[in-house]
N, C-alpha and C positions, 0 to 999 in steps of 0.2 A: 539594616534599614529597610522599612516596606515599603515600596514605591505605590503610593496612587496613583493610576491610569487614569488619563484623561483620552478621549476621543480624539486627537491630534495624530498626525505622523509625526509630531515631535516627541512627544511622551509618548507611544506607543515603543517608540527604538529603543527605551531604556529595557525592553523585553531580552530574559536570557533566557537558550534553552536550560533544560532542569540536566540534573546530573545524572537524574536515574535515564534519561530519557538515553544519552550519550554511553549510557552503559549497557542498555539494555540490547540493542544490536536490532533484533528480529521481532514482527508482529506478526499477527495472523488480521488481514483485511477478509471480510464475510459478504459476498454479494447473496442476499435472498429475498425472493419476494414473489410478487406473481407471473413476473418475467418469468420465472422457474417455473411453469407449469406448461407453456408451448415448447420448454427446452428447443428451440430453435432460431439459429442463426448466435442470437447475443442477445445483452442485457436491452438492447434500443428496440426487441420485437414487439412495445410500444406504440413507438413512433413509428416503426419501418411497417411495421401491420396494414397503417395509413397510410402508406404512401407508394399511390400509382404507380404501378410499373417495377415496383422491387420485389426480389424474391418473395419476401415475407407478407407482399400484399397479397400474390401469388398462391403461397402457400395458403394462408390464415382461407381462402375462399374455398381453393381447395379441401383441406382438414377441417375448418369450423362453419363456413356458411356465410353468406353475404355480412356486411358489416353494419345493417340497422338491423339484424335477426342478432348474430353474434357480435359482440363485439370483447373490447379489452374486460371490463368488469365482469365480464361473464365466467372468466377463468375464476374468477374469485373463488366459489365454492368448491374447485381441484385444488386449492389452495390449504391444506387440510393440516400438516406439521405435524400428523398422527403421532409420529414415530421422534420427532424432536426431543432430544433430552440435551441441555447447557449444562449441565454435568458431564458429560460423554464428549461433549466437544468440546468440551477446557481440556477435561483430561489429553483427549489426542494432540492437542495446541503445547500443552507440556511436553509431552513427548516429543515434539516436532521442533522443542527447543526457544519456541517464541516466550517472550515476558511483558508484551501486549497485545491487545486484541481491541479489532475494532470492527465491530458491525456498524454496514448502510442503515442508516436511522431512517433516512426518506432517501428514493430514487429519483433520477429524473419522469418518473411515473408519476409521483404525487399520492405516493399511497406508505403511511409511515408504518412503521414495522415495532410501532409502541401508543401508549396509551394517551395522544395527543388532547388536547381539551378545545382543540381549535379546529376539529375536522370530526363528525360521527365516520369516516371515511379511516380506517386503522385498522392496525390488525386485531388491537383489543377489542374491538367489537364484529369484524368482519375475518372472514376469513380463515386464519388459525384459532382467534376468540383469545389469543394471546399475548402478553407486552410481550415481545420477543424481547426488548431491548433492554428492561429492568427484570429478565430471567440471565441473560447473559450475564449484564454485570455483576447482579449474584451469585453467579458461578465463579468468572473470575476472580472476583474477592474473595472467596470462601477460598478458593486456590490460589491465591500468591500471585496473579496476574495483575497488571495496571488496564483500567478497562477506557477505551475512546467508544466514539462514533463521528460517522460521516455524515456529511449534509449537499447533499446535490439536487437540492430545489430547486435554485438559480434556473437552472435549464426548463421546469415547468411551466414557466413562462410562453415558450412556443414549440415544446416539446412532440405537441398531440397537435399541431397545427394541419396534418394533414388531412383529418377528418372533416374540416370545412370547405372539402373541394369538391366530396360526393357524397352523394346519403352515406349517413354515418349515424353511430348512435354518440358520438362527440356533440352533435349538433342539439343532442335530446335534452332542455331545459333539467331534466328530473336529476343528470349527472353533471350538472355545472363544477359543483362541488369539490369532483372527485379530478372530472378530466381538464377543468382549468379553464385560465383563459385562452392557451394551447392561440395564440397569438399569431399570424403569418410574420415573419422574423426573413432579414434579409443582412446578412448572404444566405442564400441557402440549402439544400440538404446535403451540397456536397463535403464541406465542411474538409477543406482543404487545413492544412498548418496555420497558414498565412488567417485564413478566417477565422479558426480557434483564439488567435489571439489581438483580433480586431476589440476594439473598447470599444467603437462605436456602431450598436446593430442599430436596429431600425424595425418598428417603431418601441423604442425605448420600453421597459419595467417602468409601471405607473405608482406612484405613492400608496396606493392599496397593494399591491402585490408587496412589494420592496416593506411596506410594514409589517404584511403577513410574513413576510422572509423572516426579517427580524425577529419577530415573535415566537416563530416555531423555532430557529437554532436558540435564542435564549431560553424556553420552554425547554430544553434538550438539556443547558446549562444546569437551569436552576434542578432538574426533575432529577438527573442520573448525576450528576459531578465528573462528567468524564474527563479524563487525564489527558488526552486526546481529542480533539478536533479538527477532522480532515475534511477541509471543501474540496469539490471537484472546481474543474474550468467552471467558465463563462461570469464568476465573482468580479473578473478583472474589469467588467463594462463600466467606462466611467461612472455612470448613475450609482453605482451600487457603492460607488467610495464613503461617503459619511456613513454608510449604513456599515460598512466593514469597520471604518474606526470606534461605531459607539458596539457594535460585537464584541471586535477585539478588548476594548477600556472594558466593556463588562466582565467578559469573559477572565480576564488578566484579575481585575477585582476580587472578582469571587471566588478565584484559588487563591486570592492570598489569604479572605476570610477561614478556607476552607484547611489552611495552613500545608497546601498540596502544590507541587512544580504540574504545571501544564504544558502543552506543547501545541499549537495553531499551524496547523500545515494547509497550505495553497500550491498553487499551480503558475507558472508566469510572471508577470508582475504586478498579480494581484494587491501584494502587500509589499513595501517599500523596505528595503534590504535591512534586515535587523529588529524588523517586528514581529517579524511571524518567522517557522522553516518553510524551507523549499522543498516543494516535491517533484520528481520526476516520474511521469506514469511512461511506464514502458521503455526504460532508455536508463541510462547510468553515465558518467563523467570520465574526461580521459586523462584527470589529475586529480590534484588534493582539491578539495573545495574547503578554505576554511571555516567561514561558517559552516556550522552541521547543518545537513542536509538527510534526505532520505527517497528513496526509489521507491514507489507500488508496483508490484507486476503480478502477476498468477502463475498458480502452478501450470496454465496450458493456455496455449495461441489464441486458440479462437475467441474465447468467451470469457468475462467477468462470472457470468450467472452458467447455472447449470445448462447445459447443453447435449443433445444427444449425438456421436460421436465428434467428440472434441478432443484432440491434438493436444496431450500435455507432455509437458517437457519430462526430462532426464532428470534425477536425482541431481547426477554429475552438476547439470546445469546450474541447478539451484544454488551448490555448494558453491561452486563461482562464481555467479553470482552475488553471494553474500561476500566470500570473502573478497571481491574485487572494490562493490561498494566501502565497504570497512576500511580497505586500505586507503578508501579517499574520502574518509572522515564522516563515513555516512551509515542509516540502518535502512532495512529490507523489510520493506510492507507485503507479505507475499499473502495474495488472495486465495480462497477456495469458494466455491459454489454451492450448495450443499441441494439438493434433489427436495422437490415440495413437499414430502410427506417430512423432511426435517433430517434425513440420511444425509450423510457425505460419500461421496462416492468413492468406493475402494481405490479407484487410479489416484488420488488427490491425496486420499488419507495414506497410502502407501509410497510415496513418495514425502509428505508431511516427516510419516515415521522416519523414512533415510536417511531424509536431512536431520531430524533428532540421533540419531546412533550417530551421525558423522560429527555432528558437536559435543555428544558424549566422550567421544578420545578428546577432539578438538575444540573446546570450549575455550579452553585458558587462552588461547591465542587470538580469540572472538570477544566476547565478555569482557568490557570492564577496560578495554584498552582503549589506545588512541593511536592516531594516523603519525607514521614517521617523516624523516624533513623528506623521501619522495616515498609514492605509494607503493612502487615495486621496478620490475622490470620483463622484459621480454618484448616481444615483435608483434603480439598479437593486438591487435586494436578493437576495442569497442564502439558501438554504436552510438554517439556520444548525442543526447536530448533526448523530448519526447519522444514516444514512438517508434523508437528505432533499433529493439532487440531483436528483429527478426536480420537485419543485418550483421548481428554479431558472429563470427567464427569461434570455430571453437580452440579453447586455450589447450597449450602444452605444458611439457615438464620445465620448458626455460622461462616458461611466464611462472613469474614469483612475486607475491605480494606481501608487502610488511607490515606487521602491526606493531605495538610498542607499550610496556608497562614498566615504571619505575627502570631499575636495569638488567631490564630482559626487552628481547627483539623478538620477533616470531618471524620467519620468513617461511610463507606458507606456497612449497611447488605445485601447481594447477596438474600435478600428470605425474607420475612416477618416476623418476630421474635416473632408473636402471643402478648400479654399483657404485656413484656416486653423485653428487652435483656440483656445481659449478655457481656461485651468487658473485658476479661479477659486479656487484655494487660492494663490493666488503673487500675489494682489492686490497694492497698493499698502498697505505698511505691515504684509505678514507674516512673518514667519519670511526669508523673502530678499529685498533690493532691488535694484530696477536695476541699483543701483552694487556690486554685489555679484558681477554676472552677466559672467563673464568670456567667455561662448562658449553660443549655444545648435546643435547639429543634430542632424539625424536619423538613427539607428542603419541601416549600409548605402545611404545617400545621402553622396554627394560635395559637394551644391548647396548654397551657403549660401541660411541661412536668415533675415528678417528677423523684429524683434521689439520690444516694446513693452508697457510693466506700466503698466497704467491703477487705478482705486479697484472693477473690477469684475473683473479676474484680468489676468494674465498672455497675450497675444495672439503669436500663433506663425503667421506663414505655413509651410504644408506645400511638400515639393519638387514637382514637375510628378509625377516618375513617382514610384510607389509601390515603395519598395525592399523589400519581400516583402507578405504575404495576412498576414490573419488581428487582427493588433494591430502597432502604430506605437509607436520608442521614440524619446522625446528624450532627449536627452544635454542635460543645463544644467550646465556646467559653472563653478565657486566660483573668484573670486581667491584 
């Protein structure tokens, strides 16, 4: 049966996720734009450019020159993508084991990374001279990928606000266009939790802006067909609620025209439980979620966008990361930066690859599964919501997480478990017995393994050699 979408939170909740989507596990998120040309601090050297008293204000006078001589649109022309080939970064995105991919379509910059009809302000005419956004999803497609994009306009509302506090080239009539209404917005720059998910800023998104919203992510809709749509914050301000429900009714619509599952991912409680997924930027859950859900994070601390010496994580990390999400019903948005001339940076892409070779033994226990009745066990705890992996410790060989297909289990150990292990959830008397246990071994070893269910868990001798780094899968296969 097709369901027509009406603009309602009633009829939007008849929304399922799609199957490919719950299959697919791993994306690749793509922050690039002109923000990548100061490579410094983060994606917001935008906004923190302007604003008094911060590093980046700092800096930008220092490196580029007062702010009515240089300003933000002036990087435009280092903005160049020479070297960009969407071929070359699909390719890597396979290898790195993702099955979608989703480029920033517009940043909270206000400057789109595609062939808008609502702005001469784009990268198809400025800049790279390029759709970035309908070169990618050709890639993808041509490769086997499901292609999204992001939409973080919402925030260009008062993004650039600080340019009206000093001479600025914000203030210059000629770039209305581009730098917005860049609005003074209140609470403001410190942008605590508690303010992130205020509904009520001040002074409000005006029926012009809130139309032009509308118009550019359906323009996104109608242009590319992405499979994927990920908002950033600040969608959730009351005002913006009718305009999220006639999105979403469109959006929903036009994949069913399109005879494609889609996926509407938000932040908060932008959208009311069962219309849309959840996402969690920076932060993962300390149980099963059962609606599907899904985490964004980056390969590295500091930065969404390319940055010069930025802090990226550990391969290890990643791998845990996915498979900790997984275990609790959810997939892994992991972002890259890619450098202005349209390069990705060896640190990113060489890590991308890790986590590909580490899903090449260990796929089958990733891929295609589902979350068991708990996610796993051990003592290590995650930093559970937004924001909050820089909190996280790092896991052991006693942290194990479960996955599950038909009748097979995957109990996947975060650490190497030395000459045997211990899965103390498989005790005598739980959920599987003995007599139950048709085959246990390990993902990419050949050797058999021996085994024995006591009243204290489940005892597993390991193979001699270790068939990949990072996390160890069993396969316990059901009569």
């Amino acid at each position: 049966m097709v369901v027509r979408f009406e603009p309602t939170w009633e009829s939007l909740i008849q929304y399922s996720v799609p199957q490919w989507f719950e299959d697919a596990k791993l994306g690749i998120f793509i922050h690039w734009g002109i923000y990548s040309v100061p490579a410094f601090s983060n994606e917001w050297y935008p906004r923190n450019m302007y604003q008094q008293g911060s590093p980046e204000f700092k800096h930008h006078v220092e490196t580029w020159g007062e702010h009515t001589r240089f300003g933000y649109k002036d990087f435009l022309p280092m903005f160049t993508a020479e070297k960009f080939d969407p071929d070359a970064w699909i390719d890597l995105f396979k290898k790195a084991g993702a099955h979608y991919v989703v480029p920033v379509a517009e940043h909270h910059d206000g400057f789109p990374m595609y062939d808008t009809a609502l702005s001469d302000w784009n990268a198809a005419k400025m800049g790279p001279k390029r759709d970035v956004v309908a070169q990618l999803a050709a890639a993808a497609r041509r490769n086997g990928l499901v292609f999204g994009v992001s939409s973080h306009r919402a925030e260009h509302w008062w993004f650039l606000d600080g340019g009206r506090k000093f001479p600025s080239d914000v203030q210059d009539p000629r770039y209305a266009a581009f730098y917005g209404p860049a609005v003074e917005a209140s609470p403001q720059a410190s942008f605590s939790s508690a303010e992130w998910i205020s509904k009520d800023w001040h002074p409000r998104p005006n029926a012009k802006f809130l139309e032009d919203w509308l118009a550019r992510c359906s323009e996104l809709v109608d242009k590319y067909q992405p499979q994927v749509f990920w908002f950033d914050w600040w969608i959730e301000q009351a005002v913006f609620e009718p305009y999220l429900q006639r999105f979403a009714a469109h959006y929903y619509n036009r994949a069913s025209e399109w005879n494609k599952g889609v996926v509407l991912q938000h932040k908060f409680e932008a959208f009311p439980k069962g219309a849309a997924l959840y996402d969690i930027e920076r932060g993962k859950l300390n149980d099963i979620r059962e609606d599907y859900w899904q985490t964004d994070t980056s390969v590295s601390y500091k930065s969404w966008c390319y940055v010069e010496n930025d802090e990226f994580k550990s391969v290890t990390t990643l791998v845990h990361d996915l498979v900790d999400i997984v275990s609790k019903n959810g997939n892994l948005l992991l972002n890259v930066g890619p450098k202005p001339d349209g390069t990705i940076p060896d640190e990113a892409a060489n890590r991308l690859l890790g986590l590909g070779e580490w899903l090449t033994t260990n796929g089958e226990a990733i891929y295609g599964t589902r979350h068991w009745h708990t996610f796993g066990e051990g003592t290590t705890i995650v930093g559970e919501g937004h924001m909050r992996e820089r909190e996280d410790k790092a896991f052991t060989a006693q942290d194990i997480r479960f996955t599950s297909r038909d009748r097979t289990l995957y109990a996947v150990c975060l650490g190497w478990p030395g000459e045997s292990t211990l899965i103390k959830s498989l005790a005598s008397g739980s959920r599987i017995s003995a007599e139950q246990i048709a085959s246990i071994e390990m993902l990419g070893s050949s050797e058999a393994l021996s085994w024995s269910q006591g009243e204290d868990g489940l005892h597993i001798t390991t193979p001699a050699q270790r068939p990949c780094d990072h996390a160890y899968s069993f396969k316990i296969t059901l009569k």
